[in-house]
KOLVEX-998042 format. One line per field, with one value per residue (C-alpha): residue number from 0; residue in one letter; x, y, z. Coordinates in steps of 0.02 Angstrom, whole numbers, plus 32768, in hexadecimal, padded with zeros to 4 digits. Layout:
k: c(NUM;...)
r: c(a;...)
u: c(X;...)
v: c(Y;...)
w: c(Z;...)
//
This chain:
k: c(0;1;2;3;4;5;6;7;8;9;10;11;12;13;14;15;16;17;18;19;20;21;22;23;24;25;26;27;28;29;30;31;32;33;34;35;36;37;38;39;40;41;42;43;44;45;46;47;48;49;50;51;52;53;54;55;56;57;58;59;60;61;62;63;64;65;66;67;68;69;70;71;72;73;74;75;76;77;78;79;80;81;82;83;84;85;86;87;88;89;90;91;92;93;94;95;96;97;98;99;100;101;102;103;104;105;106;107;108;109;110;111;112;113;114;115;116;117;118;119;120;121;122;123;124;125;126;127;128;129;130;131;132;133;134;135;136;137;138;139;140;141;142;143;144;145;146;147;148;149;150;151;152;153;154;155;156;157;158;159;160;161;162;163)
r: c(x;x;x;x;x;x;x;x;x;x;x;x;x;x;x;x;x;x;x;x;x;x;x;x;x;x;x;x;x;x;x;x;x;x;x;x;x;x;x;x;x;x;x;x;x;x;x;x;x;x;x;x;x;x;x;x;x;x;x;x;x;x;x;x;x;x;x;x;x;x;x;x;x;x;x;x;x;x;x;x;x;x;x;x;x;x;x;x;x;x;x;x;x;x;x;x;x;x;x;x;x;x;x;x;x;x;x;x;x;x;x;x;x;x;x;x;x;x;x;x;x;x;x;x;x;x;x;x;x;x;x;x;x;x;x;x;x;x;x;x;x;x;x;x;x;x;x;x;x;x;x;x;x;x;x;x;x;x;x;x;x;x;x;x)
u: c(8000;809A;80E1;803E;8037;80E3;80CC;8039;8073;8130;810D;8112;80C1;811B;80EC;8087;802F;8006;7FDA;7F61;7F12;7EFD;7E9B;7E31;7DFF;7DC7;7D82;7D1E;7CEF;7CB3;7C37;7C1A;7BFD;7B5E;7B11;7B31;7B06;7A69;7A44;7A68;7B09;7B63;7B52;7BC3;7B93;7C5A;7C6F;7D39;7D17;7D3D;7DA4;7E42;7DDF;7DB8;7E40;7EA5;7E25;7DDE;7E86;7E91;7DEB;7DA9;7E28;7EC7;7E6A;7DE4;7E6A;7ECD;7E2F;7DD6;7E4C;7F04;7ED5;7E28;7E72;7EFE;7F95;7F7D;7FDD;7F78;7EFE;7E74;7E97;7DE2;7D94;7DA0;7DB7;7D07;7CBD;7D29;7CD0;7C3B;7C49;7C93;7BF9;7B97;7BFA;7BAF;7AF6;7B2E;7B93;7B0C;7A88;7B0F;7B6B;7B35;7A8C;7A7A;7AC5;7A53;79F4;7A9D;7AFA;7A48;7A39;7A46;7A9B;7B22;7B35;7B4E;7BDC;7C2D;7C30;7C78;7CFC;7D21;7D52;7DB5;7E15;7E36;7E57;7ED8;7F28;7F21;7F94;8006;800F;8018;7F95;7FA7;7F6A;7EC7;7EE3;7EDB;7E5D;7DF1;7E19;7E1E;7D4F;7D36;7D66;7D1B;7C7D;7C6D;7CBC;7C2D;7B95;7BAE;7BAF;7B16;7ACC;7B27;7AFB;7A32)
v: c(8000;807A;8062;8081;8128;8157;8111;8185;8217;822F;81E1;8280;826B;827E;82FD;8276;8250;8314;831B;827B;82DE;836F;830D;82B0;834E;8381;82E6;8308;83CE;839B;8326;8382;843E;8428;83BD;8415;84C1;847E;8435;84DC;84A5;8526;85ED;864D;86F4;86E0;873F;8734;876E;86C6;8688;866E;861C;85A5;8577;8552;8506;8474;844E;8405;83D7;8379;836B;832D;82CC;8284;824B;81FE;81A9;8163;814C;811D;80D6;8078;8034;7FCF;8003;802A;7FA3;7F1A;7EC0;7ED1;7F93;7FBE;7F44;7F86;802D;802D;7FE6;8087;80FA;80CF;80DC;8183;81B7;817B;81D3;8283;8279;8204;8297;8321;82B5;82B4;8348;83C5;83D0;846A;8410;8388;83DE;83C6;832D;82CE;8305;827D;82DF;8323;827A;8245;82C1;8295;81F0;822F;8298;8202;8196;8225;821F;8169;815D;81D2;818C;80DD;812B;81A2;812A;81DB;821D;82D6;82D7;828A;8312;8394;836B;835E;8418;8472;840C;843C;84DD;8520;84D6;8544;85DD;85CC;85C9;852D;856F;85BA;8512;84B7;855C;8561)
w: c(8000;8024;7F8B;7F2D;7F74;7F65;7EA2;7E95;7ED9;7E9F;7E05;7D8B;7CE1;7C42;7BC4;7B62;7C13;7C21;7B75;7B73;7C31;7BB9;7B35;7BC7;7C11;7B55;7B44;7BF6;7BB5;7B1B;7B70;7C05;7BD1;7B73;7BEA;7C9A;7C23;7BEC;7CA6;7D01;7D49;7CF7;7CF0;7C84;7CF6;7D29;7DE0;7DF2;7EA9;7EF5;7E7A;7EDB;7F6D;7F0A;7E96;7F41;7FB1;7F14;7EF2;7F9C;7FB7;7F55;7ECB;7F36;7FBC;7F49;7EDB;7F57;7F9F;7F02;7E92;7EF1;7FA2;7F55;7EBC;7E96;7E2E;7D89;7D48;7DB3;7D48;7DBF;7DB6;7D36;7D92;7E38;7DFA;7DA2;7E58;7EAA;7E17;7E46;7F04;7EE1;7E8F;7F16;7F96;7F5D;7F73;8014;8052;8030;8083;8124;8113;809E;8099;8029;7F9C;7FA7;7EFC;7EAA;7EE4;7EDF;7E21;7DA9;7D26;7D8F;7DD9;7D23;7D05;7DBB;7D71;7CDF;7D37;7D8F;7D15;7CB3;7D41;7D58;7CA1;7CC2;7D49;7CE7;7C72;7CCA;7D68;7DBB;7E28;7E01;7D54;7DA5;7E20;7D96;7D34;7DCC;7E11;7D77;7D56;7E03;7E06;7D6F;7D91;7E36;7DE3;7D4F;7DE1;7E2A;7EDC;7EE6;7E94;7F39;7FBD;7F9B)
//
């Protein structure tokens, strides 16, 4: 288990590794946009007030310590051959954990984490990122992709979706 997380975390992707992230995360947009515009998960009223708030604070949390939850600690190494297998049963627990979470903790995002289409696109997100850490064997391009999805979505409205 040490050595899983020391291979995930000081394992630095190559360019090719960043390059095939940047592609997933298209991938991931391309899908993604229309459907959380058309499902008013997105607002493109842009309010920069908060914007450094936020690009710190989802980097941690969720990016970095869902990350290192669902897809390093949860799953086996990439190279394992039970690693889609078990990864696909963390995906899906992952997903689960949101509208599980809201019911516990967050009740004012119940609306949103209860939603089927943004449950869709968490799944989504979440297998972006495990694709990505199948191929980089690194965590932080999973990391990435994660914060940067994360922390547009609550610069382009997605806090007041979560705060109401």
């Amino acid at each position: 288990m040490i050595d899983k997380i020391r291979a995930a975390l000081l394992t630095f992707p190559t360019a090719r590794g960043w390059l095939e992230t940047l592609l997933l995360l298209v991938v991931f947009t391309v899908i993604a946009v229309p459907g959380a515009s058309s499902s008013q998960f997105l607002d493109f009223a842009i309010s920069f007030r908060a914007w450094l708030p936020i690009l710190v604070t989802t980097f941690f949390i969720p990016a970095l310590l869902e990350e290192f939850i669902w897809r390093v600690l949860l799953v086996p190494k990439p190279q394992s051959k039970y690693f889609w297998r078990v990864g696909i049963l963390a995906l899906l627990l992952y997903v689960l954990s949101h509208p599980l979470g809201a019911w516990l903790f967050r009740p004012t995002a119940r609306d949103v984490f209860y939603d089927p289409a943004f449950l869709l696109l968490a799944g989504l997100l979440g297998l972006v990122c495990l694709a990505a850490y199948a191929r980089t064997k690194s965590l932080w391009p999973s990391v990435v992709i994660h914060w940067l999805v994360v922390a547009i979505w609550l610069l382009f409205g997605g806090r007041f979706l979560l705060e109401t």
